[in-house]
C-alpha positions in Angstrom: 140.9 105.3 73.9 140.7 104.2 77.5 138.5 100.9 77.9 136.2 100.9 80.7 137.1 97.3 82.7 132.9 95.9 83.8 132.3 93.9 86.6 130.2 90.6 86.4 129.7 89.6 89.9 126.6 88.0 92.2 125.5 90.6 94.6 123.0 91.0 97.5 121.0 93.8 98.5 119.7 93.7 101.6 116.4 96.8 102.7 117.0 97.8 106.2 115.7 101.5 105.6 112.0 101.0 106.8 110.6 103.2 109.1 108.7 100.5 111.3 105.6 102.2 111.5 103.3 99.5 111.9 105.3 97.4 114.8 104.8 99.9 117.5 108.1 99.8 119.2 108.9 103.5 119.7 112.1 103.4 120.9 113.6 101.1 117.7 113.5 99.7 114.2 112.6 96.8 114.0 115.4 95.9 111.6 118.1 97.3 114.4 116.0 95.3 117.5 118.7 93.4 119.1 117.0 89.4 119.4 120.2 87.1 121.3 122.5 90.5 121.0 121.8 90.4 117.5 120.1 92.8 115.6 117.5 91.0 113.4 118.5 92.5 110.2 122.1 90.4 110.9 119.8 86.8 110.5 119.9 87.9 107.3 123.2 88.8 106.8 124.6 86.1 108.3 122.4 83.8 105.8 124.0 86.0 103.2 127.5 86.1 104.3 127.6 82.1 105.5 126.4 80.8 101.7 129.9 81.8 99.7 127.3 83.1 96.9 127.9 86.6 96.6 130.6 88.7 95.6 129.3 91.8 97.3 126.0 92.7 99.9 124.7 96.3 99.7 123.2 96.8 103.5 120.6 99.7 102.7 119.9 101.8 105.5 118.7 104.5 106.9 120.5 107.7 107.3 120.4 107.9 111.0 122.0 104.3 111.4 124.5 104.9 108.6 127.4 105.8 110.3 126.7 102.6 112.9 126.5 100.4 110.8 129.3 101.5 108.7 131.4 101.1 111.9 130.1 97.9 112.6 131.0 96.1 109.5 134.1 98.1 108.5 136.2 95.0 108.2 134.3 92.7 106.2 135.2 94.0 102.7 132.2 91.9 101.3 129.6 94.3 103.2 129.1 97.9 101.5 126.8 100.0 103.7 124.6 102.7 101.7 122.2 104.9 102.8 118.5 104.5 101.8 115.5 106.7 100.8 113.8 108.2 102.9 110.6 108.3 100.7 110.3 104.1 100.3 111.6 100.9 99.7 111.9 100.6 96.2 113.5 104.0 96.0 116.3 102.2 98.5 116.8 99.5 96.3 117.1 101.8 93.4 120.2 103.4 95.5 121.9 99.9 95.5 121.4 99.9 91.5 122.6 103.4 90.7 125.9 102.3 92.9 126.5 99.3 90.6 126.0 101.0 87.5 128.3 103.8 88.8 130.8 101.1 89.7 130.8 99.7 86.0 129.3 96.2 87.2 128.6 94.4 84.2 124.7 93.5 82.6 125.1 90.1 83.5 125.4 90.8 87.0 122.9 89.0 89.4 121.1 90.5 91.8 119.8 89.0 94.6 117.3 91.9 97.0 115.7 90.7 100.3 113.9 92.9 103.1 115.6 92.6 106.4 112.1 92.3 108.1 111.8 88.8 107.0 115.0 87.2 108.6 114.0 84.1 109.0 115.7 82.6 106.0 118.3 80.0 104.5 121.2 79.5 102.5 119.0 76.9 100.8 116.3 79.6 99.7 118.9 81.8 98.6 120.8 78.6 96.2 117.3 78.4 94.5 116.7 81.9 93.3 120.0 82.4 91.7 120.1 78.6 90.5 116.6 79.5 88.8 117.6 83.2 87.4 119.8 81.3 84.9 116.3 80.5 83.3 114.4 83.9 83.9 114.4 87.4 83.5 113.1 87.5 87.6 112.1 85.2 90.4 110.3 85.6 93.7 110.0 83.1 96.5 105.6 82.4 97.3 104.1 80.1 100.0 100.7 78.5 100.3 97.8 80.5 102.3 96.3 78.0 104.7 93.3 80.2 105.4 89.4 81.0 104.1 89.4 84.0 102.5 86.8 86.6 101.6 86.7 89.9 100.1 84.5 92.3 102.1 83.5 96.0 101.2 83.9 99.3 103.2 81.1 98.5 105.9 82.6 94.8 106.8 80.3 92.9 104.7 81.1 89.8 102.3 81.4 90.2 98.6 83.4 87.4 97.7 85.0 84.5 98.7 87.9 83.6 97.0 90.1 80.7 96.0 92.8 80.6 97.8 94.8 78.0 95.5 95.3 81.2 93.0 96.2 83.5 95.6 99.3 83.1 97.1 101.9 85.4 99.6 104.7 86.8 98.0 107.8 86.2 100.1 111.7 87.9 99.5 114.3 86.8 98.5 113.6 87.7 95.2 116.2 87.9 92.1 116.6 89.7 88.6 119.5 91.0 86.4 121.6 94.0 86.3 120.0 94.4 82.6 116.9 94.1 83.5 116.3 97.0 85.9 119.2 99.1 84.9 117.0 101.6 82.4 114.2 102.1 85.2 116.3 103.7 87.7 114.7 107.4 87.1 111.1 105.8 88.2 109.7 107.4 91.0 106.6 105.7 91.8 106.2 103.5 95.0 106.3 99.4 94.1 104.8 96.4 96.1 108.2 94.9 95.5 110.8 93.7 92.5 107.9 91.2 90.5 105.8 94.3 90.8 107.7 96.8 89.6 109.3 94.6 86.5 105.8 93.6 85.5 104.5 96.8 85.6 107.6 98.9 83.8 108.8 96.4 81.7 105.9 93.8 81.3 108.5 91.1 83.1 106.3 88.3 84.6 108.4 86.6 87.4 108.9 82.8 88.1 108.0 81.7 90.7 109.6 79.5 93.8 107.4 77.8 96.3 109.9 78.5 99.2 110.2 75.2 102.1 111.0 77.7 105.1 108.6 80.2 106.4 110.1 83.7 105.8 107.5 85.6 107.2 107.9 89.4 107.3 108.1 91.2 111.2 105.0 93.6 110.9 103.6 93.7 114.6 105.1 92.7 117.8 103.8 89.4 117.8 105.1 88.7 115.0 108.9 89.7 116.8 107.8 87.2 119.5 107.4 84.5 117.0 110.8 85.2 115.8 112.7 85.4 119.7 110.9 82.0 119.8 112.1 80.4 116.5 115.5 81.8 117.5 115.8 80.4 121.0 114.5 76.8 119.7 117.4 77.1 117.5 119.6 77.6 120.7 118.1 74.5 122.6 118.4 72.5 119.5 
């Protein structure tokens, strides 16, 4: 009888599949737009990379960057490049999972998944999640919304407004188990993100971490700007 050696490791998965529909920059993904001569997906990858936590980072991309980045990170044996889906982001995180079960990684195997559009991020940040997995079955990174808001129907007028002390934005990195998500890889169906999908499937209610740095997602050009800006501070500093 041949036994099957499993892996128990702490691993990364990093989205960098997205289509960048919404930014507007024609020419590039956002995830590949080069900010300093680096492309903004490596902010997060360095974050990774720099914090000695994890055993292996999946870089999840898409098909016609694959080969690119393979090249680019060939030497670093901690980096495995994979392509994405082409249909969303959850389905792309669901290739990083089918890999590790293929590869015999163990059920106690932490996972750690962050969109590359939001790479404004820390080592601190990414301490916290796994530090507070040892307690959970999942947990997501929120911050605070500063803002009035209101909820208006299809002709722009009010309805509601609403308190915005119970409503908060949902921020990545976000963390679960191997064990946990393992038995939902044949889902199909499109998720907000991991709480949403493990509370939907398996009834999984996340714990939550109010995060101390700003990790906001890149969704529109000003929102790039911001991010030259914070990364040129950085410089000056």
């Amino acid at each position: 009888m041949i036994t099957v050696k499993m892996i128990t490791k702490t691993v990364g998965i990093i989205l960098a599949s997205g289509s960048s529909s919404r930014i507007g920059l024609t020419d590039q993904l956002k995830q590949f737009y080069l900010v300093n001569n680096k492309m903004v997906y490596e902010y997060s990858l360095d974050q990774f990379l720099a914090s000695n936590l994890f055993d292996l980072i999946y870089l999840v991309v898409n098909e016609q960057h694959l080969e690119m980045i393979k090249t680019k990170h060939s030497d670093n044996h901690l980096i495995k490049v994979i392509a994405g889906s082409k249909i969303n982001r959850h389905l792309s995180f669901i290739h990083a999972i089918n890999d590790l079960i293929a590869c015999n990684y163990d059920d106690q195997t932490k996972i750690v998944v962050h969109d590359s559009a939001r790479p404004n991020i820390n080592q601190l940040i990414l301490s916290d999640c796994l530090n507070a997995l040892d307690h959970y079955q999942c947990v997501s990174l929120y911050r605070d919304i500063a803002s009035s808001l209101i909820k208006i129907d299809q002709i722009n007028q009010s309805q509601d407004h609403l308190d915005r002390d119970q409503i908060k934005m949902i921020y990545t990195p976000q963390a679960t188990w191997l064990k946990t998500v393992k038995d939902l890889v044949d889902d199909q169906q499109n998720h907000l993100d991991l709480t949403d999908f493990l509370l939907k499937l398996k009834g999984v209610k996340a714990h939550w971490i109010k995060t101390k740095i700003d990790c906001f997602k890149i969704t529109t050009l000003a929102d790039l700007e911001h991010f030259k800006l914070l990364v040129n501070n950085r410089k000056d500093e």
